[in-house]
Backbone as numpy.savetxt, mean C-alpha at the origin, in Angstrom:
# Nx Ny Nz CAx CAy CAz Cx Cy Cz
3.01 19.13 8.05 1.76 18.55 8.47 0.97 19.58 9.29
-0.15 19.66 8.79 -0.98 20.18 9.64 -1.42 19.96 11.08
-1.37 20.64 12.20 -1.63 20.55 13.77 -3.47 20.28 13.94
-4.67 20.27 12.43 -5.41 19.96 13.20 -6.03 18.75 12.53
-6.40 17.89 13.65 -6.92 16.39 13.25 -7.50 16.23 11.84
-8.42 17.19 11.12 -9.31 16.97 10.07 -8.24 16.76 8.88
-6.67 17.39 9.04 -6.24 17.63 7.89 -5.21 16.12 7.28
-5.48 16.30 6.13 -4.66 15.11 5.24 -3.32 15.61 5.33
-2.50 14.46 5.15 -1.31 14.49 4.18 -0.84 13.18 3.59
-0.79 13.38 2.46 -0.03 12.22 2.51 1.42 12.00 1.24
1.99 11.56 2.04 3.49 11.66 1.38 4.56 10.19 1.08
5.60 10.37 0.51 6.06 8.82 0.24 7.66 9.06 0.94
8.00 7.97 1.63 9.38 8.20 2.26 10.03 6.66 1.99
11.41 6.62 2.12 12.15 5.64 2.17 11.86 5.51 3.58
12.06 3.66 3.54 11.99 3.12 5.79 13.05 4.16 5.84
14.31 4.50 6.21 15.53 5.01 6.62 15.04 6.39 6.89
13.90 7.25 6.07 13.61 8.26 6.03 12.51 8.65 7.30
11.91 7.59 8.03 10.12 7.27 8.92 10.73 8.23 10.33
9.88 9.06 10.35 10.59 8.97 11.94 9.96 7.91 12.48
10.30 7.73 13.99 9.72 7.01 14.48 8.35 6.62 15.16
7.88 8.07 15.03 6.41 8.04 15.23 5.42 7.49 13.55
5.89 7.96 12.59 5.37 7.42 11.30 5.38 5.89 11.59
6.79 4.92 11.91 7.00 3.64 11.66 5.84 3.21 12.80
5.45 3.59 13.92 5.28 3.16 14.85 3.35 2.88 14.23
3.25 4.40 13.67 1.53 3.94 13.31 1.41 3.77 12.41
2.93 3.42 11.19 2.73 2.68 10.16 2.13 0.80 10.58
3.02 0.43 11.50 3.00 -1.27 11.96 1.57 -1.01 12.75
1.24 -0.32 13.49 -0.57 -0.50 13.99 -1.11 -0.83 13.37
-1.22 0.39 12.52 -2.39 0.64 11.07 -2.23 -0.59 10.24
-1.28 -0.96 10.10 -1.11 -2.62 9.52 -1.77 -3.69 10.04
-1.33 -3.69 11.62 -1.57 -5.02 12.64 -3.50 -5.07 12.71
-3.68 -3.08 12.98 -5.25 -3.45 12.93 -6.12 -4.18 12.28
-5.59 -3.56 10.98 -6.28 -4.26 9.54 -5.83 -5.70 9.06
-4.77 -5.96 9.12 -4.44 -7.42 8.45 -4.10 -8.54 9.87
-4.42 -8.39 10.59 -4.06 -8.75 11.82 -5.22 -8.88 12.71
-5.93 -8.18 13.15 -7.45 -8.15 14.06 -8.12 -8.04 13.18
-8.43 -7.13 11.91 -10.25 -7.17 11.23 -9.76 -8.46 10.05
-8.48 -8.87 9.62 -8.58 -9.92 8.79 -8.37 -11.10 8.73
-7.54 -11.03 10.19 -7.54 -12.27 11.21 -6.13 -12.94 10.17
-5.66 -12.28 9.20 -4.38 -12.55 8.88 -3.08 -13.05 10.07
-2.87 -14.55 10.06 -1.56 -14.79 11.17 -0.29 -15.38 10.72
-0.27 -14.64 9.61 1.23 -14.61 9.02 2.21 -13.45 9.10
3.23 -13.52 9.02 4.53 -12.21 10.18 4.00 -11.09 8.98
4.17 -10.15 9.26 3.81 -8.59 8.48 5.02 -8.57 8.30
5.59 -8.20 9.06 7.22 -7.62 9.12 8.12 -8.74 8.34
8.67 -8.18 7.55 8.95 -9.09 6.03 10.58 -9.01 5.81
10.91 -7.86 6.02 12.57 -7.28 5.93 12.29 -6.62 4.19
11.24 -6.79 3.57 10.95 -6.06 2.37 10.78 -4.28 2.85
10.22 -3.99 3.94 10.63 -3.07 4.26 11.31 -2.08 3.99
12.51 -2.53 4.84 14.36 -1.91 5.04 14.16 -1.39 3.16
14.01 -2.08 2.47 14.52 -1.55 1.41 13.07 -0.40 0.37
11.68 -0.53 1.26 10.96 -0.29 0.27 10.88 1.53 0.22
9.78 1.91 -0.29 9.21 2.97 -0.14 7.36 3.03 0.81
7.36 3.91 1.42 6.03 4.24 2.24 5.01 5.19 1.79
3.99 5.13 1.21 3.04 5.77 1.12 2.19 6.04 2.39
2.21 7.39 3.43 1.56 7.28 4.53 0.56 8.60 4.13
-0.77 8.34 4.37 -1.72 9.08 4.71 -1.92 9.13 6.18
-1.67 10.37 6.39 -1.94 10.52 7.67 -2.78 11.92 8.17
-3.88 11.79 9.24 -4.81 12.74 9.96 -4.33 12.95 11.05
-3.81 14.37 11.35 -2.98 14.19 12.56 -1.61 12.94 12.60
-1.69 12.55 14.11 -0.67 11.60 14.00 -1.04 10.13 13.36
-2.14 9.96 13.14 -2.50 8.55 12.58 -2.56 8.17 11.09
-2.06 6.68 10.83 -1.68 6.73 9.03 -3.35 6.46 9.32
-4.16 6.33 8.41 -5.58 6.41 7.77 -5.50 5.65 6.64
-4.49 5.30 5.82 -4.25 4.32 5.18 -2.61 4.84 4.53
-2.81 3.31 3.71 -1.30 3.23 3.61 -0.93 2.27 2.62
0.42 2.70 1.74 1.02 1.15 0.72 2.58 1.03 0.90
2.59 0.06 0.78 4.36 0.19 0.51 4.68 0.02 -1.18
6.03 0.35 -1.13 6.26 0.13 -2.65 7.59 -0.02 -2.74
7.86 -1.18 -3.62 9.12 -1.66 -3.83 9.40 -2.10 -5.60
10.66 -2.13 -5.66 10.65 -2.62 -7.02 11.47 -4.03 -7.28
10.85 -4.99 -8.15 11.53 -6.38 -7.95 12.69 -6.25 -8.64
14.09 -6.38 -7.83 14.96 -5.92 -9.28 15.37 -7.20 -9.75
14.47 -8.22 -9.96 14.96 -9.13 -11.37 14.17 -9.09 -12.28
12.79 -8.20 -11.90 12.26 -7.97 -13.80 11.81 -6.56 -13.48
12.45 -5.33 -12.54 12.60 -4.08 -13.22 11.01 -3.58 -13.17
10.22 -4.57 -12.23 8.77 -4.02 -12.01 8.15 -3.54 -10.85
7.49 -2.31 -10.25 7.24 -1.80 -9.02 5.90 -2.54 -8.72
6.01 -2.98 -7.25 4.82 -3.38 -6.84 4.64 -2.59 -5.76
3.46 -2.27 -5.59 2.51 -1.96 -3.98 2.28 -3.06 -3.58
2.07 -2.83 -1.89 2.23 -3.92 -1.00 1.42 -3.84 0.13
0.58 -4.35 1.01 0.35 -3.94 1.95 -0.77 -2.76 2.20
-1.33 -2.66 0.86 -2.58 -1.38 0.67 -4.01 -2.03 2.12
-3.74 -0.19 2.15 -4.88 -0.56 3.02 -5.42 0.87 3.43
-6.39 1.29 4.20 -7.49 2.12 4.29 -8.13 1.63 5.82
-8.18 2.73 6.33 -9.02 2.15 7.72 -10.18 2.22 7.89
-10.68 3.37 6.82 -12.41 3.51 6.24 -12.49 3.48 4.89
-13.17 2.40 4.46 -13.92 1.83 3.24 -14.30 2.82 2.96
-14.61 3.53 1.44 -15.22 3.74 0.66 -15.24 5.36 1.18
-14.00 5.67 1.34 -14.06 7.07 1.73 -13.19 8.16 1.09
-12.73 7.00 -0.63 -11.52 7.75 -1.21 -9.78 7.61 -0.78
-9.84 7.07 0.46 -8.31 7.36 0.79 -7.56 6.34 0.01
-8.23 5.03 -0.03 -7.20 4.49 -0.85 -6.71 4.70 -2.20
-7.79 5.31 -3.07 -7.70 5.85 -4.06 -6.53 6.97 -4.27
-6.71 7.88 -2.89 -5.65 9.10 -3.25 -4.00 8.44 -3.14
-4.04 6.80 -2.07 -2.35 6.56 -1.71 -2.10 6.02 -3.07
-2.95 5.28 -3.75 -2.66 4.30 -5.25 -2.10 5.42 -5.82
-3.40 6.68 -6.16 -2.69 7.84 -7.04 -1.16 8.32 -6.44
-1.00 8.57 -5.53 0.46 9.15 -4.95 1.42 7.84 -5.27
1.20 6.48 -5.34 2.32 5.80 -5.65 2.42 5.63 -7.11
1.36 5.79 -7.47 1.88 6.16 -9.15 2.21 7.07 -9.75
2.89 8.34 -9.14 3.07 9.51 -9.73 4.68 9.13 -9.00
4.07 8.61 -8.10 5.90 8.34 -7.22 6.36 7.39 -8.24
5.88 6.48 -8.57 6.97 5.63 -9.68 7.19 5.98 -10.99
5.90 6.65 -11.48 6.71 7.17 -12.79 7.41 8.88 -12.47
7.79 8.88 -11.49 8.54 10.46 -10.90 9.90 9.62 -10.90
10.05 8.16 -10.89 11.46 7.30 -11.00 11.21 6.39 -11.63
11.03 6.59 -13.29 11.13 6.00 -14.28 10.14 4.72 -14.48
9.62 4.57 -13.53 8.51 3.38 -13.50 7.76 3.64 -14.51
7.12 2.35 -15.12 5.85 2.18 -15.97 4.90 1.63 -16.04
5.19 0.41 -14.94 4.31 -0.59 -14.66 4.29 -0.45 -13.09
3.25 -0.69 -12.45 2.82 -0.80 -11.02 1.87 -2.14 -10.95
2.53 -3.25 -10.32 1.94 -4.29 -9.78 1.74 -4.68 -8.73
-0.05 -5.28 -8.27 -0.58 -5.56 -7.17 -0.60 -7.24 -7.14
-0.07 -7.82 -6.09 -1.30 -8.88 -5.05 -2.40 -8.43 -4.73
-3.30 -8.47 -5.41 -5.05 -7.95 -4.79 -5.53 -9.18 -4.41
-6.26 -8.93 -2.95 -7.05 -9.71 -2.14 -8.07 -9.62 -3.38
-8.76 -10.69 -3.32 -10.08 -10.98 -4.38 -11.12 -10.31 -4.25
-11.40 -9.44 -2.95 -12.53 -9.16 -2.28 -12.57 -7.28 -2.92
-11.29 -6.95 -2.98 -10.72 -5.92 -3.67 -10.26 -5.86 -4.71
-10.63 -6.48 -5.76 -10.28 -6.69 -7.08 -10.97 -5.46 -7.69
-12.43 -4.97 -7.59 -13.15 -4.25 -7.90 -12.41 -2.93 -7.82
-11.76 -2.85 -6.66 -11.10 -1.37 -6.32 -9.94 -0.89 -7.13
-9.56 -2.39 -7.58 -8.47 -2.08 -8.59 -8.50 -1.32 -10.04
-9.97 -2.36 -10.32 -10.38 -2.60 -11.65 -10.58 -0.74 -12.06
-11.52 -0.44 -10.60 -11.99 1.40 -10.68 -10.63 1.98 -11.00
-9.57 1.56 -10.40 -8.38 2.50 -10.41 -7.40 2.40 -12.24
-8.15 1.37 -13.07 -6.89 1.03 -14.46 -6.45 -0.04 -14.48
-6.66 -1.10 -13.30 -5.53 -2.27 -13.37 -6.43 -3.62 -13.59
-5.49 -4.39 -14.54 -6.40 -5.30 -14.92 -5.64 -6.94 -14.01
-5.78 -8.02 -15.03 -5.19 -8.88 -14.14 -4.47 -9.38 -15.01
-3.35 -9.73 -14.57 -1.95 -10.39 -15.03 -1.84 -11.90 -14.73
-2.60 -12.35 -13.83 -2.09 -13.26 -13.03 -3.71 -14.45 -12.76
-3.15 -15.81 -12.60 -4.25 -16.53 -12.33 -4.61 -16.04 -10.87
-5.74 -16.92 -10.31 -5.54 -17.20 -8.73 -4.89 -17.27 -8.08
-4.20 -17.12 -7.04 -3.57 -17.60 -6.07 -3.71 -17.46 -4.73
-3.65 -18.32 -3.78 -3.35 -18.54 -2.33 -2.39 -17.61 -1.46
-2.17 -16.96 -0.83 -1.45 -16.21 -0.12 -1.48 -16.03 1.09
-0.98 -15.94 2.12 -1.87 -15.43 3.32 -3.04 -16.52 4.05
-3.36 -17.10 3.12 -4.30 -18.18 3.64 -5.81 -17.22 2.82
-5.59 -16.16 1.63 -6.52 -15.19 1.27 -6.54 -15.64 0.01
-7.43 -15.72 -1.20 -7.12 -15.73 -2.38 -6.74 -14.28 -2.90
-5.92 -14.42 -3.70 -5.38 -13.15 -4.69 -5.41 -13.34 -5.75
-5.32 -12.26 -6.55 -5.12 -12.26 -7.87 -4.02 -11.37 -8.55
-3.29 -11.47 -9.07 -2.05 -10.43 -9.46 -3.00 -9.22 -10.56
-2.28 -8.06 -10.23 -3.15 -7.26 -11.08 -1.45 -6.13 -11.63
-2.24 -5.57 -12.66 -1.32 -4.30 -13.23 -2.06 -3.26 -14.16
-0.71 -2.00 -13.98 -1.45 -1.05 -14.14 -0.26 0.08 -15.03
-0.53 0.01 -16.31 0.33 0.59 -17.31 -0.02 2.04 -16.92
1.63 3.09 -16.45 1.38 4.21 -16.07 2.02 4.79 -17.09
């Protein structure tokens, strides 16, 4: 990582792998966004975690956005989780989607599936992914299931 604020990185780790400064402004960068700007008051902290993978963009010490990624192993399909961006429309989420899809088909993945908030459906649609899935309730948010043949 680079020592000066302007510079990117962003990389994918197992939880077991975070130091503890990653985990620490992984759960902020979460709490800010789904928690204070979305007024989301359902637990974040899931125990999906412990087992997933981390997509962290980070400027300096701060994630700037972020996904998790796990794979369901009763139908053998990777989902992202938890996408998020702390500035709209500035590309970053675009570059973590791209890094988790090179990360899953770098481990045999082919399919990458989202819970998309409805409000972000559009962001999906830009990125390849269509919808799989009716409506649904989540969070107290509507979603829509989406996917994305890699």
């Amino acid at each position: 990582m680079s020592n000066t604020i302007d510079a990117l990185s962003i990389y994918v780790k197992h939880f077991d792998a975070l130091t503890t400064r990653e985990l620490y402004e992984m759960i902020k960068a979460r709490f800010n966004v789904f928690y204070l700007e979305q007024a989301i008051r359902y637990p974040d902290l899931d125990d999906v975690d412990y087992n997933a993978y981390h997509v962290l963009a980070m400027r300096g010490d701060a994630v700037v956005a972020y996904a998790r990624l796990f794979m369901d192993e009763k139908d053998k399909v990777w989902y992202a989780g938890r996408v998020l961006s702390v500035s709209r429309a500035t590309g970053l989420g675009r570059m973590v989607m791209e890094k988790a899809e090179a990360f899953i088909r770098s481990h045999g993945g082919n399919i990458l599936r989202v819970h998309a908030q409805i409000q972000a459906e559009s962001f999906y649609v830009h990125l390849g992914y269509t919808r799989c899935s009716e409506e649904f309730v989540e969070a107290d948010i509507l979603h829509v299931g989406m996917q994305k043949l890699l």
